[in-house]
C-alpha positions in Angstrom: 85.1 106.8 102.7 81.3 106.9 101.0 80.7 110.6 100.0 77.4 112.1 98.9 77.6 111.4 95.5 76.7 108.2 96.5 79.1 106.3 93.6 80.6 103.9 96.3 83.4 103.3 98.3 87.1 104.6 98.6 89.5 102.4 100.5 93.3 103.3 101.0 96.0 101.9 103.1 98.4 104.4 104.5 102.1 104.1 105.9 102.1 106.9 109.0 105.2 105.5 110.0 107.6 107.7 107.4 108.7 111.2 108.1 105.7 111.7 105.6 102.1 109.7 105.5 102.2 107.5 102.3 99.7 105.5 100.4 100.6 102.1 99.9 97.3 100.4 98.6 94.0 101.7 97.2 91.1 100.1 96.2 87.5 101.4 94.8 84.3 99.5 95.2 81.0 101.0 93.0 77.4 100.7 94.8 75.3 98.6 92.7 72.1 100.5 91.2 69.7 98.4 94.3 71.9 99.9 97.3 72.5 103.5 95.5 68.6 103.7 95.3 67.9 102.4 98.7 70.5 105.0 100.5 68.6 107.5 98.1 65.7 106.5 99.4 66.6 107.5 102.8 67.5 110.9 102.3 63.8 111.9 102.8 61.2 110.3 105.1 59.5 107.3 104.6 57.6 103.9 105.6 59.5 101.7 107.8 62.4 103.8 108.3 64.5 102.6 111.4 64.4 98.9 109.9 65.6 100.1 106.8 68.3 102.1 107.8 69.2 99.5 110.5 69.4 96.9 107.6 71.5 99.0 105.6 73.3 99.8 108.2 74.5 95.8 108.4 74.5 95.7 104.9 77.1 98.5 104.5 79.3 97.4 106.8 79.7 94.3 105.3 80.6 95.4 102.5 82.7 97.8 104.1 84.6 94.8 105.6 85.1 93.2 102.1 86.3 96.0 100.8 88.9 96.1 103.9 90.0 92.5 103.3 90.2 92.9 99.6 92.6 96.1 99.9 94.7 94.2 102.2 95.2 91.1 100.3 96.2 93.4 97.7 99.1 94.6 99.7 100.0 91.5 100.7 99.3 92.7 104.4 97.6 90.9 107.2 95.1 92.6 109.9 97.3 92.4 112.9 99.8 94.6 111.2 97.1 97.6 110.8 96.4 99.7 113.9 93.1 100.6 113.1 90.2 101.1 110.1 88.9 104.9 109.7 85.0 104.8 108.6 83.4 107.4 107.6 80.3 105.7 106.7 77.3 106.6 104.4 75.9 109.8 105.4 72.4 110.0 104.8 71.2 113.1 106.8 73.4 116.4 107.6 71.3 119.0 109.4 73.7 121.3 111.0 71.2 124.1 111.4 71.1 125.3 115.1 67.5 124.3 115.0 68.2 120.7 114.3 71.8 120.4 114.5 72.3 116.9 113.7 74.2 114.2 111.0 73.5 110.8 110.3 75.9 108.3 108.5 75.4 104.2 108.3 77.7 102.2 109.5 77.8 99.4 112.5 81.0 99.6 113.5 81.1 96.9 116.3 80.2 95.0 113.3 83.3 96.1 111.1 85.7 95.6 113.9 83.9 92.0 114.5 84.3 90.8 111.1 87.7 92.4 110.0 89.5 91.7 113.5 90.8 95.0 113.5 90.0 98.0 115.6 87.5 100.9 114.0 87.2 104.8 114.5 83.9 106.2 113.1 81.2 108.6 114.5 83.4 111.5 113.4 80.8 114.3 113.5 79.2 113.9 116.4 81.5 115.3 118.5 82.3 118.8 116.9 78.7 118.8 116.9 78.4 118.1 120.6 80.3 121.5 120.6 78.4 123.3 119.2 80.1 123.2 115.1 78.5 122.0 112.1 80.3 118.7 111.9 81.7 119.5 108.6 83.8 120.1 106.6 86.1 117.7 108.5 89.3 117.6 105.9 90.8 121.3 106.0 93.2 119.8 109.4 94.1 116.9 107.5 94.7 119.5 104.2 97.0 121.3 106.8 98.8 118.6 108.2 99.4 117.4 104.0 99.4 120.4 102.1 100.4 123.2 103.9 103.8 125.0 102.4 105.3 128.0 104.3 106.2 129.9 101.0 102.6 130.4 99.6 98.9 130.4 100.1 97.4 127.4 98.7 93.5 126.2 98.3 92.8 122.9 98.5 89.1 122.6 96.3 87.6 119.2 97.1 84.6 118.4 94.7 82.7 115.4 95.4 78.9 115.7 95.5 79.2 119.2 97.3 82.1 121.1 96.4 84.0 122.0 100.2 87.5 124.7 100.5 90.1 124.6 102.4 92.3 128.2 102.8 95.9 127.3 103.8 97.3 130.9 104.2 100.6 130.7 106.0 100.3 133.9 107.2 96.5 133.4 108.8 94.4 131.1 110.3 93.2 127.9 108.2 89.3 128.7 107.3 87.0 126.0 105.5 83.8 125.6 104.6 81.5 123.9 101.8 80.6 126.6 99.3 78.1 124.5 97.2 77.0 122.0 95.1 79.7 120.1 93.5 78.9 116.9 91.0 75.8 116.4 93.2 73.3 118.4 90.7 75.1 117.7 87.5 75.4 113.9 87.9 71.5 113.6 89.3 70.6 115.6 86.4 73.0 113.2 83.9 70.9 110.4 85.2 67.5 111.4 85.1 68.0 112.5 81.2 70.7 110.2 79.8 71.0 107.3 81.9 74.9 107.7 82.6 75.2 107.9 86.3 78.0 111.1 85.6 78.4 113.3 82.6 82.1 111.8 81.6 84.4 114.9 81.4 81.7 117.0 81.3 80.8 115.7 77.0 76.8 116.5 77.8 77.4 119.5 79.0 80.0 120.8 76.7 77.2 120.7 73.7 74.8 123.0 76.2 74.6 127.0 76.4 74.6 128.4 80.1 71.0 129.6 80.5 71.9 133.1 82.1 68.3 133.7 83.5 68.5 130.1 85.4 72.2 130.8 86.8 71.0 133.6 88.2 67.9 132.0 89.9 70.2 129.7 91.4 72.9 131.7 92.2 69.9 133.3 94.4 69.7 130.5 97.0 70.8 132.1 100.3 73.3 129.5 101.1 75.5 131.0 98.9 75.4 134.4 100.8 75.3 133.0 104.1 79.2 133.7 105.9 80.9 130.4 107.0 80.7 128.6 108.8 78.9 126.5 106.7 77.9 123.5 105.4 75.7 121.8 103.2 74.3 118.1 101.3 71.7 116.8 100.1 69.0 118.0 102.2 69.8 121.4 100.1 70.8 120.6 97.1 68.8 117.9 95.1 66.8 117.1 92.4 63.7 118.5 93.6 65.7 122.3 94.6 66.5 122.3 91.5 63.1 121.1 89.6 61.6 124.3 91.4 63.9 126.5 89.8 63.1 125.1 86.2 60.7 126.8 83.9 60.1 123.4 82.1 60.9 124.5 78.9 64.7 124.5 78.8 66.8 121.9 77.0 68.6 119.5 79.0 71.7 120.1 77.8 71.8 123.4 78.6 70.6 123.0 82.0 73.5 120.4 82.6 76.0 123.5 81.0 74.4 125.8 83.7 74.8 124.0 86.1 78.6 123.0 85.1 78.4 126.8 85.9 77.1 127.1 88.9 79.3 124.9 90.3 82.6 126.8 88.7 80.9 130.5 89.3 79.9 129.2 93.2 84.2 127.7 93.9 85.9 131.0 92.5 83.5 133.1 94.4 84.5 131.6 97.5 87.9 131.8 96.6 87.8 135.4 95.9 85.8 136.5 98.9 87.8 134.5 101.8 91.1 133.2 99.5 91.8 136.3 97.5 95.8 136.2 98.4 95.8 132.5 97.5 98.4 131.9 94.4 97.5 127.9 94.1 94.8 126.2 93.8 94.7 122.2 94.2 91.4 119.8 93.1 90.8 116.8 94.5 87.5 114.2 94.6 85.5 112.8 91.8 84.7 116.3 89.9 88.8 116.5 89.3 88.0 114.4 86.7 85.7 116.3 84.6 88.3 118.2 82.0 85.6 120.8 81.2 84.5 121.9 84.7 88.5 122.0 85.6 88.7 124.3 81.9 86.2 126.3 82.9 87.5 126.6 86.7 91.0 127.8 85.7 88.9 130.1 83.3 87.5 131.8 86.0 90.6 132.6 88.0 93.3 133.5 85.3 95.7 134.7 88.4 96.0 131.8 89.9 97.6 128.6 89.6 95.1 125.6 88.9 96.4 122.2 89.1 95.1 118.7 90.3 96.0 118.2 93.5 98.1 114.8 92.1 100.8 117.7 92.0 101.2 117.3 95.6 101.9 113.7 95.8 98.4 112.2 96.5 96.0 111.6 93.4 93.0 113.1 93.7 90.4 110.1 94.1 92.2 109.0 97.3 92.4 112.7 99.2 89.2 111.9 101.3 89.9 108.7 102.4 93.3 109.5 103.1 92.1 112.3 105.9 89.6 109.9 107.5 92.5 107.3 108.2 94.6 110.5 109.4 91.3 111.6 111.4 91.3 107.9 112.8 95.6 108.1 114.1 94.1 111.5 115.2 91.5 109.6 117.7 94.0 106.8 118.7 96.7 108.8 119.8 94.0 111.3 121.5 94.8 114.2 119.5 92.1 116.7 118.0 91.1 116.4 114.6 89.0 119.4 113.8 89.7 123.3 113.5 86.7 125.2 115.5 87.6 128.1 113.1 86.2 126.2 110.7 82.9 124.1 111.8 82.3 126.7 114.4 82.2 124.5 117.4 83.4 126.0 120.6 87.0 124.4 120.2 89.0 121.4 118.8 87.5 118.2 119.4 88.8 114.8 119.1 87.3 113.3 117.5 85.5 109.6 116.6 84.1 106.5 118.6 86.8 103.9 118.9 85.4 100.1 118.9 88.1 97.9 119.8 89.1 94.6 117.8 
């Protein structure tokens, strides 16, 4: 898995052969500064765009398939024993708007299955799309098929570069949606002013005052109103959004605490509005690891149980990656892998393009 924040990619091998999916290796691979800035660079238009993208394209995948045979000579495992590789890819444009309604991620996955010998689900958008959904968020089936418990309403709260919620109410139907920016704002901002590529457990913006005039200006942006289903990246939410909203005059710090508290205000507003039974709240992806916005996030919903989602047997760096190998066993044994409640599409899809070894 390569998620918007762009920091690299998540490996993970997993056992589905037990009563319950395990993890049996993991591995994590950082983009150096050159590839982060190219994929950047591809999030808007520009000159020679199909050869660039067509050339990172290769290039991913190559390191895709290092990553592959790194994780398994970790585990001591060779290629014939896995049944297949689940790739997500580097998504670069998400447009679900019924207007445009398309998503874009790299990966040449004849390619990965040519170089790793092992067969390779990707494409896993394009289908829900085809049916009329938004493609994302893909991970609330896999949350049910993990997290679900019969004796409360959970939340799963993945924040990665946008923050996505997943509302396992046994007593209702699963809903999802993304419900805003997660570390996408606070870590582009933490690079453009200190260098750091994330603000490490939120330290910057613990020495920042929320700018109460600013939260509100953000807080105006009509995604946040709009009723899911609904999703969201970097077309939306980047550097420039959030350059318009600035008077010019504020002090970085406090910009960085405001937006700590945009994303915190923007997750427990969701939860309230569409969770408001839920009793437990789990966090998974990168942001689980910023103490203050995880503070400030059990903070803002004092009723409620806030834990990592570690507490349910997976740690929370591996959640993401762990669904898009479910999401490939999904495709293989021609099952469906998304919830139409939840990207909208006119049913449940299966989903992914299978490229055989």
């Amino acid at each position: 898995m390569s998620g918007t924040s762009l920091d690299g990619v998540d490996a993970v091998l997993v056992n589905f052969n037990a009563p319950n999916p395990s993890l049996i290796q993991t591995l994590f691979r950082f983009y150096d500064n050159e590839l982060r800035g190219q994929l950047l660079s591809l999030q808007q238009p520009g000159f020679n765009e199909l050869h660039r993208t067509a050339m990172l394209d290769k290039q991913l995948s190559c390191l895709y398939a290092e990553v592959v045979i790194d994780l398994l000579a970790n585990a001591g495992i060779g290629a014939k024993q896995i049944i297949a590789i689940g790739c997500h890819g580097q998504t670069v444009r998400h447009c679900p708007e019924v207007e445009k309604c398309y998503t874009v991620q790299l990966v040449n996955a004849a390619l990965l299955a040519e170089l790793t010998h092992i067969t390779v689900v990707s494409d896993f958008r394009s289908r829900d799309m085809a049916a009329g959904g938004q493609g994302a968020p893909l991970v609330p089936a896999f949350h049910h098929a993990l997290f679900k418990s019969a004796l409360c309403h959970r939340v799963i709260v993945n924040i990665g570069g946008i923050a996505n919620i997943t509302s396992l109410d046994p007593n209702n139907t699963i809903i999802g949606f993304d419900c805003g920016p997660g570390n996408i704002l606070l870590d582009a901002w933490c690079l453009h002013h200190t260098g750091e590529i994330y603000d490490n457990n939120g330290q910057w913006a613990a020495t920042g005052k929320v700018i109460s005039s600013l939260l509100k200006n953000l807080l105006n942006d009509l995604f946040f109103s709009r009723q899911p289903p609904k999703s969201t990246g970097r077309e939306l939410f980047n550097f420039q959004w959030l350059e318009k909203k600035l008077l010019g005059n504020e002090l970085p710090q406090d910009v960085q605490a405001t937006l700590l508290q945009l994303t915190v205000l923007t997750i427990a507003k969701a939860i309230a509005e569409y969770c408001a039974t839920a009793t437990e709240i789990y966090i998974c992806g990168g942001g689980a690891h910023n103490v203050l916005l995880i503070s400030q996030l059990a903070d803002a919903m004092p009723d409620k149980k806030v834990a990592l989602i570690d507490k349910l047997g997976v740690a929370a760096d591996w959640v993401e990656a762990f669904a898009f190998a479910w999401l490939a066993q999904q495709a293989i044994l021609r099952k469906t892998g998304s919830l139409s409640a939840v990207t909208g599409a006119k049913g449940d899809r299966i989903l992914g393009a299978i490229y055989p070894a």
